[in-house]
N, C-alpha and C positions, 0 to 999 in steps of 0.2 A: 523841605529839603534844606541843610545847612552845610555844606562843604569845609570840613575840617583842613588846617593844617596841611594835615596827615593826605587826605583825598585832592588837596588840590598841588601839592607837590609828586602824587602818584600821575594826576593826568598830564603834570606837567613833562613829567618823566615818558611817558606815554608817547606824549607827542613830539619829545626830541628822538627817543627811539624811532618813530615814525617818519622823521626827515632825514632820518638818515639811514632808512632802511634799504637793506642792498648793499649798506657799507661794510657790512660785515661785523664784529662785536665792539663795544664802546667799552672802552675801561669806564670803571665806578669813578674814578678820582675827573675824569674829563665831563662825566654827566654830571657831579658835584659841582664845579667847576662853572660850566655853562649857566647850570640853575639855580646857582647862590643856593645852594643845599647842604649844610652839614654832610657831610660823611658818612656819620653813622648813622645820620636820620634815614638818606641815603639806604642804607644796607638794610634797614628794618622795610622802609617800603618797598624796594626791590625782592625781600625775601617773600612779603606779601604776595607783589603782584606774579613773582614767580610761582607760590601755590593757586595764585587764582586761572594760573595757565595763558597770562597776557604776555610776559618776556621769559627769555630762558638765559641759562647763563652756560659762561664755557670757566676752565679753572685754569693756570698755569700763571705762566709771565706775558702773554701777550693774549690773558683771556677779557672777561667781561660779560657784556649785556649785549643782548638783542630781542626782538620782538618776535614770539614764537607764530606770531599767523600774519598777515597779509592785514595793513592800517583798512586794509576796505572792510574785514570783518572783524575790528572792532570797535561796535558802537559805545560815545559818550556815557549814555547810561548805566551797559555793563558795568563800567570801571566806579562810577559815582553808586553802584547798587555794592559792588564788593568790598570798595573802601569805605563807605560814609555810610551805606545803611538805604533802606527806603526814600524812595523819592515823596510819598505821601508827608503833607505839612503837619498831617496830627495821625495819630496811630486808630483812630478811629474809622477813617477813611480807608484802611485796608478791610480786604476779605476775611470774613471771618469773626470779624472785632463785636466783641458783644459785655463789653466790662462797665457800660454807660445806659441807665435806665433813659435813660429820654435819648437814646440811637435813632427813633424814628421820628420824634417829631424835633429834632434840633435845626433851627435852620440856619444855623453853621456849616454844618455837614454838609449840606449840596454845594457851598460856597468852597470847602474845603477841595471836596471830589472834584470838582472841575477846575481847581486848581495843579489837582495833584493828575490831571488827566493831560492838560495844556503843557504842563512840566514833562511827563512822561512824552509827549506827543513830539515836542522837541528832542529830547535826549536821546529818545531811542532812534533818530532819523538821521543823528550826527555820525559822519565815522569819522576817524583818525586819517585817513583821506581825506576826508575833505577841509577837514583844518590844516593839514598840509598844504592842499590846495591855498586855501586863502590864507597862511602865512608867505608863500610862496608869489601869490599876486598882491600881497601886502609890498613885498619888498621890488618888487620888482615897478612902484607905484612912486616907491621912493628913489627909483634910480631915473639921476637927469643930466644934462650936460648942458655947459654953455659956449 
């Protein structure tokens, strides 16, 4: 699994739509803004994650971004499987792969599998909740007084 650019400015985008869910639409320029994001890089992953059904947009003068379902159903992985590709570390290791004469007795391939199983086992267990969550007791870890 290698996280692009591209995929990790999407789940960054993700998860400030997800703190701030309830708020109603985020203009483009305030989530550029926030996330040190070009603009247009901005608009290309937005249009992305818009066909992958994770934000929806509104249009006018006072439109934007918002996250089209609820941070508790959508898991890390989704988003890292739409933008970046397979979580598997070599293409071998998926279903179906059969482009490598020595597939059965490589023993790489168990190493890889349960790589790419331990990764999946993580990702697919994370929601946008719950990183919420622990940004949210992050900050609040940092507030002190004297």
């Amino acid at each position: 699994m290698k996280i692009t650019y591209k995929g990790d400015y999407a789940l960054k985008t993700i998860l400030d739509l997800s703190i701030h869910y309830g708020n109603g639409v985020i203009a483009i320029h305030d989530l550029a803004k926030r996330l040190d994001i070009p603009v247009k890089f901005l608009e290309q992953i937005l249009l992305e994650l818009k066909k992958g059904g994770f934000v929806e947009s509104r249009r006018g003068k006072i439109g934007g971004y918002l996250l089209a379902k609820h941070p508790s159903r959508i898991k890390l992985g989704e988003v890292v499987r739409y933008i970046d590709g397979p979580i598997e570390p070599i293409a071998c290791v998926g279903s179906g792969y059969s482009n490598c004469k020595d597939l059965y007795r490589c023993v790489f391939r168990k190493i890889w599998r349960d790589v790419a199983e331990s990764a999946t086992e993580i990702v697919d267990n994370v929601t946008f909740e719950d990183l919420v969550s622990k940004v949210k007791s992050a900050k609040q870890r940092l507030v002190y007084a004297v």
